[in-house]
C-alpha positions in Angstrom: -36.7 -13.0 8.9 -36.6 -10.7 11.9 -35.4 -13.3 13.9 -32.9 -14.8 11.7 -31.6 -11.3 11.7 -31.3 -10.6 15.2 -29.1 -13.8 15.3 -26.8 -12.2 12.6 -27.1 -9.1 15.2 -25.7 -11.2 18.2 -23.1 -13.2 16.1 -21.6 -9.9 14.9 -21.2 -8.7 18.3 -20.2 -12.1 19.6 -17.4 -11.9 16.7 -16.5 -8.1 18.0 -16.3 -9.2 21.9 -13.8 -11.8 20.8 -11.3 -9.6 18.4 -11.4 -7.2 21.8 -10.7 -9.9 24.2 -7.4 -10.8 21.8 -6.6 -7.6 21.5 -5.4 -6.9 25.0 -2.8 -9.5 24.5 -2.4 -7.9 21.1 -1.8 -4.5 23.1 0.7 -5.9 25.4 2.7 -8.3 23.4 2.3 -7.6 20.0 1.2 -4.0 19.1 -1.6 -3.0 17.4 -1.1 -4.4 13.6 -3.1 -7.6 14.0 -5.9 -5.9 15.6 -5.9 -3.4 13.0 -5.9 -5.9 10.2 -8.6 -7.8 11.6 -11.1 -4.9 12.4 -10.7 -4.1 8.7 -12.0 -6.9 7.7 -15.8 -9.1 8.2 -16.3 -7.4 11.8 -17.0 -3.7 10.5 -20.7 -5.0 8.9 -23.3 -2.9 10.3 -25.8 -4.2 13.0 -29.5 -2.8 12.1 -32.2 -5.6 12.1 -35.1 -5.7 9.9 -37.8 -3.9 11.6 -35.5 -1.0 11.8 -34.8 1.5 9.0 -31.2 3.5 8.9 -32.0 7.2 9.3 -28.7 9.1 10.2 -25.0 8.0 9.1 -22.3 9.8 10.0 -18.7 9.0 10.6 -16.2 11.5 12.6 -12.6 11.2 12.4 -11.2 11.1 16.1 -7.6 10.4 15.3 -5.3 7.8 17.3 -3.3 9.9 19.4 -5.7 10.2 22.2 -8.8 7.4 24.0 -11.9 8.7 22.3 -14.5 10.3 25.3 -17.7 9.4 24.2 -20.8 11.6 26.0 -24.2 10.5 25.2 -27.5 11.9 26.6 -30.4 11.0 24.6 -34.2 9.8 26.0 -36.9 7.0 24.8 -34.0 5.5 22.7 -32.3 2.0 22.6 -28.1 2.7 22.8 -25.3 0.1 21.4 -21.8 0.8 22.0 -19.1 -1.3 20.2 -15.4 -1.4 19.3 -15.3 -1.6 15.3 -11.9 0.2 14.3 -9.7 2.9 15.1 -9.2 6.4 14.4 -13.2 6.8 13.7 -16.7 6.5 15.4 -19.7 6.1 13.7 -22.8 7.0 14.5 -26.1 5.1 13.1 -29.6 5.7 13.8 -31.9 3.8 13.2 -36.0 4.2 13.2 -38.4 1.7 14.5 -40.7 0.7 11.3 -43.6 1.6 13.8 -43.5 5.7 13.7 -43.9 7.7 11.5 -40.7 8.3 9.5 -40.8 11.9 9.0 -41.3 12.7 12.2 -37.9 11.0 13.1 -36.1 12.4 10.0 -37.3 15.7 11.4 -36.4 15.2 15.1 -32.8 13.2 13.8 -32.9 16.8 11.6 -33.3 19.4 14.3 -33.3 17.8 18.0 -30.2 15.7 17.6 -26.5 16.9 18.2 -23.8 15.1 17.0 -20.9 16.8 17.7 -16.9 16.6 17.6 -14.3 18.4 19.5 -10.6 16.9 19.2 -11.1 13.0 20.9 -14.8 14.0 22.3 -17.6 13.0 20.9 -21.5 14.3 22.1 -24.5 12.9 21.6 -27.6 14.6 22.9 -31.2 15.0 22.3 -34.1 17.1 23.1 -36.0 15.1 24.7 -39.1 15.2 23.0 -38.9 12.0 20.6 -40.8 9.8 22.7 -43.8 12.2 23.2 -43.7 14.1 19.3 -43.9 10.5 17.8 -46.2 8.5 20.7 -44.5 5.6 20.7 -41.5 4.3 23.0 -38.4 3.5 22.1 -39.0 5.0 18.5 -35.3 5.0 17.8 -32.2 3.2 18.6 -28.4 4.1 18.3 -25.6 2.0 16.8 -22.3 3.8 17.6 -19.0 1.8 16.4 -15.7 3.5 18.3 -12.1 2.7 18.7 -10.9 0.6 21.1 -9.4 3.4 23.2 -13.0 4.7 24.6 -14.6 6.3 27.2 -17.8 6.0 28.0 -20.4 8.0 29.8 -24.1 7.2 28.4 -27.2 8.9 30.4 -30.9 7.6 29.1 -33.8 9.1 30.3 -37.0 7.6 29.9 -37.3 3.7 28.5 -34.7 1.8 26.3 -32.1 -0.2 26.6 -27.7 -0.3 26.4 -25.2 -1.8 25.4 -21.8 -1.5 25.4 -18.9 -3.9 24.3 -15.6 -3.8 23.3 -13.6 -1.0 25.3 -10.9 0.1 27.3 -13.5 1.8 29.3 -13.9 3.1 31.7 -17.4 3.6 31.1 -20.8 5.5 32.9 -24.1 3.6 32.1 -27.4 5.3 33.5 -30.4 4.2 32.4 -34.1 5.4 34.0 -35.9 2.3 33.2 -34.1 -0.7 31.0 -31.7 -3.4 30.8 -28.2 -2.8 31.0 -25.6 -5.1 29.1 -21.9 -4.8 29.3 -19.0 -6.5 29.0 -14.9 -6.8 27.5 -14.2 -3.8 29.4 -11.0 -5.1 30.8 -9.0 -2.4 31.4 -11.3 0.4 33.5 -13.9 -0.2 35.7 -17.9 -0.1 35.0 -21.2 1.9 36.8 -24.0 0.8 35.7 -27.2 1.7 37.2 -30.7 1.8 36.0 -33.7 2.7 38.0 -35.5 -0.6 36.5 -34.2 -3.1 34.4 -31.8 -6.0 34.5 -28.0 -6.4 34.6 -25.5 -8.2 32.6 -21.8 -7.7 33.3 -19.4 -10.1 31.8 -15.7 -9.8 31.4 -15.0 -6.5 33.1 -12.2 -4.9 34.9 -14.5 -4.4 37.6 -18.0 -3.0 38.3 -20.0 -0.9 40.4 -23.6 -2.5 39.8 -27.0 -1.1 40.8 -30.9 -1.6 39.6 -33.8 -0.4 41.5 -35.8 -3.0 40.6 -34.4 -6.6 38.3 -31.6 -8.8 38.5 -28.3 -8.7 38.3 -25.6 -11.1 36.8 -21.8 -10.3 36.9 -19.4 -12.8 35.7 -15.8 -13.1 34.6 -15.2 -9.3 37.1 -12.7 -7.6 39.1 -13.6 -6.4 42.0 -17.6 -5.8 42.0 -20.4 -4.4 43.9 -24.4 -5.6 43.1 -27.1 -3.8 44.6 -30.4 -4.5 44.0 -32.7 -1.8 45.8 -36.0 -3.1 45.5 -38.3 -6.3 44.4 -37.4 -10.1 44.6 -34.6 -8.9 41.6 -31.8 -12.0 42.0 -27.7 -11.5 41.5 -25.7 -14.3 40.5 -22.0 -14.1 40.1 -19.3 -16.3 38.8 -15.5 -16.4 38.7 -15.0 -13.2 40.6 -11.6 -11.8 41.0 -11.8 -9.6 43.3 -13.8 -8.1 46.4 -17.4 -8.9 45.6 -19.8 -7.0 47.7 -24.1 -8.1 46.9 -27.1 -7.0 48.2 -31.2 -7.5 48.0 -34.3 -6.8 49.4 -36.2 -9.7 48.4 -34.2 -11.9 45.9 -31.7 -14.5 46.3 -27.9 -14.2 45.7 -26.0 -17.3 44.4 -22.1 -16.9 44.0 -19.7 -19.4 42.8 -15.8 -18.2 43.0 -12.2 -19.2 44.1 -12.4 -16.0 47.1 -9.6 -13.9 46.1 -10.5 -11.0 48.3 -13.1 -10.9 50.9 -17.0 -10.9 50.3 -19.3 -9.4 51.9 -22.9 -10.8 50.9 -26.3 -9.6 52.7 -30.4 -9.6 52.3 -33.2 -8.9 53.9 -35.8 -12.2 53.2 -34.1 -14.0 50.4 -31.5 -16.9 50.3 -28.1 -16.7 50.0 -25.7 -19.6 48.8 -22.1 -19.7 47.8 -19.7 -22.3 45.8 -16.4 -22.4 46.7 -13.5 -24.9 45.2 -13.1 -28.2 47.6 -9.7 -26.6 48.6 -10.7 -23.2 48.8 -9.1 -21.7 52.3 -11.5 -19.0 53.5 -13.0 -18.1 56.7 -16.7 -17.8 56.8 -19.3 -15.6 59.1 -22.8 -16.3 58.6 -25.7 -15.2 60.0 -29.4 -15.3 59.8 -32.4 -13.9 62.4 -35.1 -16.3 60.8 -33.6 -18.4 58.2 -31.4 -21.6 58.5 -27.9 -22.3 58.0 -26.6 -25.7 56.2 -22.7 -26.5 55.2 -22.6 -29.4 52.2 -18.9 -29.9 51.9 -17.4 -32.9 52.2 -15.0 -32.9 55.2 -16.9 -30.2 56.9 -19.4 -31.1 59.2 -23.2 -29.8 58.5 -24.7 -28.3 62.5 -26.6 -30.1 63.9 -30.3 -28.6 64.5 -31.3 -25.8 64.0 -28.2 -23.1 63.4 -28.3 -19.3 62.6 -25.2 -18.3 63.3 -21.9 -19.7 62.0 -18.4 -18.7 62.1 -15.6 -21.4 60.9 -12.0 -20.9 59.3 -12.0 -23.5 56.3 -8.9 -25.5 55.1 -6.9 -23.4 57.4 -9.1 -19.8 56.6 -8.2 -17.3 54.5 -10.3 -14.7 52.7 -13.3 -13.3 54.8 -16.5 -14.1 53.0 -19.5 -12.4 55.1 -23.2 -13.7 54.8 -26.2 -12.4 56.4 -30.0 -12.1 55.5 -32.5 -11.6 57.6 -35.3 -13.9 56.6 -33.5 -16.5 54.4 -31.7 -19.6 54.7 -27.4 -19.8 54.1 -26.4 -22.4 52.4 -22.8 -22.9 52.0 -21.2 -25.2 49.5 
């Protein structure tokens, strides 16, 4: 039953993530009555799973004059962000079926501040809710905004966010967790988590950082991936912009038409790129210990051993940069 519920879950955000994706051509060419009409309708059902019991309900009227800022500092918690209608938020908590109830209806009672000031909304914490109950993650968020929002989310401690549906731009820091974001097409993402994985799909652009996990970006405008620690991987599809990626230990696999110039680097993992058969770029790759190969068809591979590569493709174009230090370079 939990299960089949967490599929319900997904599909509803699945559903949510494709009304926003139509609703930027809605915005431009249309106005906003479709998109209006729609979110009245089967995408405003509420997204607790069993497991979970609904604590806290409260809706704030924001208006639709101005983007909504939302500001959320809360610890130990799990944190879901998604568009649902306009001119309201609301804000769901939910309690893990694990702790003690009362002790959450007390903390939701007197440690939690919900508050609203014109377009802003705050959400903070004390704190405390992972140490007064004992148990991680005791609580999670479900927080349904307009599609004008602004996001800047700080989690200390463990848990998890997510954030879908926006005009952005939007602030993701996370101490430990995954970070999952994406339809935020018109403002670019941070996201940054001291461990944990992340997923960024569909974005503007975004600025991209774990200390330790992987990271995937597809579907983004310009981008940046830094992985500081650990054999974390990135992988990156259909970028549209400058892409910048980095490890310590982990591989990096890209696949892209280069539209601006990447720059692409580790210290002992493996890099390798896929680029269209009639891509033009110019390439300059580099490793100290590693090996270079080229598996294009009407492109010679080097002969031996090579560690050190620098070739204008179909005529060159965009600069796409390569180096690690112990890994191979494979370029196809």
């Amino acid at each position: 039953m939990r299960a089949a519920a967490r599929k319900i879950h997904s599909f509803a955000a699945f559903l949510r993530a494709m009304l926003c994706s139509f609703a930027s051509i809605v915005l431009r060419y249309k106005g906003r009555l479709a998109l209006s009409v729609l979110a009245a309708g089967i995408l405003t059902c509420p997204l607790g799973a069993f497991g979970e019991s609904l604590i806290l309900a409260k809706t704030l009227d924001v208006g639709i004059k101005d983007p909504v800022v939302l500001q959320i500092d809360v610890s130990n918690s799990d944190v879901s962000i998604g568009y649902s209608r306009d001119g309201q938020v609301s804000v769901q908590v939910y309690a893990n079926d694990d702790t003690d109830k009362s002790k959450i209806a007390g903390f939701v009672e007197t440690g939690l501040l919900v508050e609203l000031d014109g377009s802003r909304v705050t959400i903070s914490d004390s704190a405390m809710i992972a140490i007064s109950t004992g148990v991680n993650r005791p609580i999670s968020y479900q927080i349904d905004v307009p599609f004008r929002t602004q996001v800047r989310c700080s989690l200390s401690g463990i848990g998890k966010q997510k954030v879908m549906g926006i005009t952005g731009p939007a602030n993701l820091i996370s101490d430990w967790g995954d970070i999952d974001v994406s339809y935020v097409r018109f403002a670019p993402v941070y996201a940054k988590t001291g461990k944990g994985n992340i997923s960024a799909t569909r974005l503007f652009g975004v600025n991209a950082e774990t200390g330790d996990g992987n990271i995937v970006v597809m579907e983004a405008g310009s981008s940046r991936a830094r992985i500081v620690q650990g054999h974390g991987r990135i992988e990156a599809g259909g970028m549209r912009g400058y892409f910048s990626g980095s490890t310590s230990g982990g591989d990096i696999h890209v696949k892209a038409v280069p539209h601006e110039n990447w720059e692409i680097k580790s210290v002992s993992g493996s890099i390798r790129v896929e680029l269209p058969e009639n891509a033009k770029f110019t390439i300059d790759a580099s490793t100290e210990s590693g090996e270079i190969s080229v598996e294009r068809s009407g492109v010679g591979d080097p002969a031996g051993t090579v560690r050190q590569i620098a070739r204008a493709i179909n005529g060159g174009g965009k600069l796409i940069q390569l180096h690690t230090t112990k890994g191979n370079i494979v370029i196809q």
